[in-house]
Steps between C-alpha positions, in 0.01 A plus 500: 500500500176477336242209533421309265103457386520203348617294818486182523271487848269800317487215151438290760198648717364632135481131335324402848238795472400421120466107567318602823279736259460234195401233752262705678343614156501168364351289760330764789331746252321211303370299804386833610283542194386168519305580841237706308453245259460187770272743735284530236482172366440381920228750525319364184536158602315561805260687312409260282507230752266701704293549154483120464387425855207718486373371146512184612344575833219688251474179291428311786241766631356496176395138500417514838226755459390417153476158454140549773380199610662308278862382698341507904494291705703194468638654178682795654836381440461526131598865443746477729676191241423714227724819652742250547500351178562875357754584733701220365444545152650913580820336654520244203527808305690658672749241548498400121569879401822492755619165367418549149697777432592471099761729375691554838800298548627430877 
């Protein structure tokens, strides 16, 4: 007697293989892509927090060296306050332009 091809056990192990392959496409393969996407956006966070470090580490420099006699002795605090002062104002900003997102429903 011949067998059958369209067994149930072989309808069986074929439904499994195709929801197996949908699931994997539909979930794995986009998650995968993803990974480019989130290294990228990692590595230009750092970059960029690494930019803003250094500026203000410039800006502080800056008034340090140019401002001559003007803020020494007991006034060497001052550019020190003033780096601070723009440090805050950057992660004002920044915070505001996370928060205030218009347009973009959560």
């Amino acid at each position: 007697m011949a067998e059958d091809d369209s067994s149930p056990q072989k309808s069986l192990g074929e439904i499994f293989e195709l929801t197996k392959a949908y699931a994997k496409q539909e979930t794995v393969d986009p998650i995968k892509g993803l990974w480019k996407f989130v290294a990228f956006g990692l590595g230009a966070a750092v970059v960029g927090a690494m930019a803003i470090g250094l500026l203000i580490v410039g800006i502080l420099r800056l008034l340090q060296t140019e401002t001559g006699q003007h803020l020494t002795g007991s006034l060497t605090w001052v550019p020190y306050l003033i780096t601070l002062v723009i440090t805050l104002i950057v992660i004002a900003l920044a915070v505001v332009s996370i928060t205030n997102r218009k347009g973009t429903e959560r």
